[in-house]
NUVORO-812705 format. One line per field, with one value per residue (C-alpha): residue number from 1; residue in one letter; x, y, z. Coordinates in steps of 0.02 Angstrom, whole numbers, plus 50000, padded with zeros to 5 digits. Each point is the difference from the previous one (the first is absolute). Example, Ala and Ser with C-alpha at 12.3 -4.5 7.8 and 13.67 -1.06 7.14 Angstrom:
REM NUVORO-812705
k [1|2]
r [a|s]
xx [50615|50069]
yy [49775|50172]
zz [50390|49967]
This chain:
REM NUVORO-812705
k [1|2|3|4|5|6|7|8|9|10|11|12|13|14|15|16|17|18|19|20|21|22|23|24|25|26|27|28|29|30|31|32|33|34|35|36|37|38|39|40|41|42|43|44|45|46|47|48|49|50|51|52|53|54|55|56|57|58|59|60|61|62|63|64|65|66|67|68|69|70|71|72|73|74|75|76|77|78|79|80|81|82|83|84|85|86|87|88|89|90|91|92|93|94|95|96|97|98|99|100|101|102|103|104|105|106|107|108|109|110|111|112|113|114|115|116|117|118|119|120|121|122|123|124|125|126|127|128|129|130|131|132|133|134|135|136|137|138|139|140|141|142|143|144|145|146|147|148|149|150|151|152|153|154|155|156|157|158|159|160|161|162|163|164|165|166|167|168|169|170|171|172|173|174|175|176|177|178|179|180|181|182|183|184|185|186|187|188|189|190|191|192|193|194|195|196|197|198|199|200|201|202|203|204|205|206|207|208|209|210|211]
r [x|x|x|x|x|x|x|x|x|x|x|x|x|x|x|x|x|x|x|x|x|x|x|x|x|x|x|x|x|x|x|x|x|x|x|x|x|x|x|x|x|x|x|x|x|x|x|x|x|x|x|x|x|x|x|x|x|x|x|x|x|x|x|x|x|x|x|x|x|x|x|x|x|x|x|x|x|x|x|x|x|x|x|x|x|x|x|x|x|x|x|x|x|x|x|x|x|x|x|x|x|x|x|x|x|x|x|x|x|x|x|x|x|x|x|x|x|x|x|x|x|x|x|x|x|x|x|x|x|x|x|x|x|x|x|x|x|x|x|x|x|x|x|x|x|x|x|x|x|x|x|x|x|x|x|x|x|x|x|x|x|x|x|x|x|x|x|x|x|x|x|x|x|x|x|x|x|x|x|x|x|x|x|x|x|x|x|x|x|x|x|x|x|x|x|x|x|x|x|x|x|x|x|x|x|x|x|x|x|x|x]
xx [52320|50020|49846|49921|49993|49849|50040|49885|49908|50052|49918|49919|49926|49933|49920|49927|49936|49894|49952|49911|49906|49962|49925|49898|49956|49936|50068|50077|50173|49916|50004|50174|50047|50064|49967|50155|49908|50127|49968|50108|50016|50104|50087|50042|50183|49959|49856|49952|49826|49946|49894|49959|50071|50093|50084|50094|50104|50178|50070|49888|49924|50073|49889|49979|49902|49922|49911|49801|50008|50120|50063|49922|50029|50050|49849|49931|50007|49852|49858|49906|49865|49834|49861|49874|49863|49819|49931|50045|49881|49962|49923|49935|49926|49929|49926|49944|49860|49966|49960|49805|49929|49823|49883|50019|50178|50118|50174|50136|50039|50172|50093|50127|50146|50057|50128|49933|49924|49839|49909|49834|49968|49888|49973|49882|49961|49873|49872|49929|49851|50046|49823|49832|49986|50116|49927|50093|50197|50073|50170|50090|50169|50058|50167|50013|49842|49939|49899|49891|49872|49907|49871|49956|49847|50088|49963|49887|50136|50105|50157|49991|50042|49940|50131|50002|50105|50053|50100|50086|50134|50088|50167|50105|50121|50095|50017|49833|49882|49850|49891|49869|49861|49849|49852|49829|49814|49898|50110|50176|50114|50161|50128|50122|50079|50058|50109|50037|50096|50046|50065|50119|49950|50054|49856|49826|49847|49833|49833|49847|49865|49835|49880]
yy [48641|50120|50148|50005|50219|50071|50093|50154|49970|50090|50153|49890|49902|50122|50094|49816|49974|50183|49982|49838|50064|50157|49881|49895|50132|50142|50172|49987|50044|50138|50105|49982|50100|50154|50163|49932|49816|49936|49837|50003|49849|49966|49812|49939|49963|49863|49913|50061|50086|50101|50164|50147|50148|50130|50021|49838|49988|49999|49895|49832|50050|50031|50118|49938|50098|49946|50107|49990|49951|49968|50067|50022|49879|50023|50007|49862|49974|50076|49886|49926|50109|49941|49963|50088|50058|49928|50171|50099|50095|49975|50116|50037|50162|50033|50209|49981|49926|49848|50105|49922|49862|49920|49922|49853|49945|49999|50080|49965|50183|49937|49882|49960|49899|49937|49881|49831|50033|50034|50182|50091|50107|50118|50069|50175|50069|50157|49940|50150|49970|50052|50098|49909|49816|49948|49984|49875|49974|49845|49955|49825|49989|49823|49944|49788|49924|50146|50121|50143|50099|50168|50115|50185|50079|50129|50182|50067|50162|49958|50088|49932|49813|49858|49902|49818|49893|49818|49936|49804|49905|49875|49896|50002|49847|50046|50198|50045|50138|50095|50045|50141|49988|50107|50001|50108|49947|50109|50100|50068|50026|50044|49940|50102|50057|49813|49933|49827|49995|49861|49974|49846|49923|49852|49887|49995|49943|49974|49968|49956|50113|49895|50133]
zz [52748|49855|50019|49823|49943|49959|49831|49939|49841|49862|49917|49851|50112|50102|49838|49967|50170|50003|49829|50046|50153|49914|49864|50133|50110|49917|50011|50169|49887|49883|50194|50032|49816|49998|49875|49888|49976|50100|50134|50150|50126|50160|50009|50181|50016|50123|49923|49822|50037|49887|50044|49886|50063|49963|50175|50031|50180|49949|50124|49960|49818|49826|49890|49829|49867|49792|49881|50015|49786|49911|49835|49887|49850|49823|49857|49940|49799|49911|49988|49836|49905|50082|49881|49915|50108|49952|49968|49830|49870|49785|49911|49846|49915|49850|49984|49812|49924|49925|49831|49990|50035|49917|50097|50099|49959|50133|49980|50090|50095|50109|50017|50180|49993|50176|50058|50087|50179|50078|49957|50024|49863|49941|49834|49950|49843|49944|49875|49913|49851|49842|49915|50025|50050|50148|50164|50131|50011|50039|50041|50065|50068|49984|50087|49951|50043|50115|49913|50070|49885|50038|49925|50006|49934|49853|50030|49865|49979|49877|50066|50177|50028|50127|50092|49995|50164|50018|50110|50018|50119|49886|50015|49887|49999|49856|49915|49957|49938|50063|49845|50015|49864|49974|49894|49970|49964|49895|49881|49964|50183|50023|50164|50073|50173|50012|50151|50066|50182|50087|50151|50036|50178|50108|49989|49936|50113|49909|50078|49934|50040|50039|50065]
């Protein structure tokens, strides 16, 4: 009767072995590394255990060895340009003055183009009164259908001016503007120190307000 031979496993089989039980049960094979990230292993000659050691008994055990990682591999090709964040700032100034206004007529102060998206903006202007007569400011920054008007009392000093805020959350689904118009009540004004900012967000969230 012809005795069937035991043959040793081979050393990719052996890597596959520990690399399974070192998957399945924990870091048993992290503790049998050594400072150069290198796993060693002792295979018996006899039976094809496998033990992590560095010491294997020459007689009955072949010492095999594989690198903790591997190489490291070549670089990937570089990626697509990602897209636009949601967050990016319009702005527009205007220093000068209107050059005079007469009472009770709104004038259009600036004007904001901005591409299609969703913005909060806010627009300011100085009103200052022009001789006798003026008394309140008003301003109203519209952006589409969302307008916001505000009024200031005029200081009574010619040379010093009242500021006059608004401020409005609109979506634009198309290019748009922002328009910032201003007006006086009570005599001759004059609008200047203008800005309209707004800031492109994400999304827009409105609540009513009931109390």
């Amino acid at each position: 009767m012809q005795r069937l031979r035991r043959r040793s496993p081979s050393p990719a089989l052996v890597v596959a072995f520990i690399a399974l039980f070192a998957a399945a049960g924990g870091g048993w094979a992290v503790a049998a590394q050594n400072a150069a990230s290198t796993i060693r292993a002792c295979v018996s000659k006899s039976t094809g255990a496998v033990r992590l050691s560095s010491r294997c008994k020459r007689k009955t055990e072949r010492a095999v060895s594989w690198n903790a990682a591997g190489r490291t591999g070549l670089r990937g090709p570089q990626g697509l340009p990602g897209a636009a964040g949601p967050s990016a700032v319009f702005e527009a100034d205007r220093d000068g003055g209107n050059g005079g206004a007469v009472d009770g007529v709104d004038q259009q102060i600036a004007t904001l183009n901005l591409p299609a998206g969703t913005y909060t903006i806010t627009g300011k202007a100085r009103i200052t009164r022009q001789g006798a007569g003026a008394t309140i400011g008003s301003c109203t920054l519209a952006a589409g259908t969302d307008t916001d008007t505000a009024n200031a009392v005029l200081s009574q000093t010619l040379t010093i001016g009242s500021t006059v805020v608004a401020q409005v959350s609109h979506t634009f689904p198309a290019a748009g503007a922002a328009t910032l118009t201003c007006t006086a009540i009570g005599g001759s004004w004059v609008a200047d120190k203008a800005k309209v900012i707004a800031i492109k967000v994400g999304t827009l969230t409105r609540t009513a307000v009931t109390g």
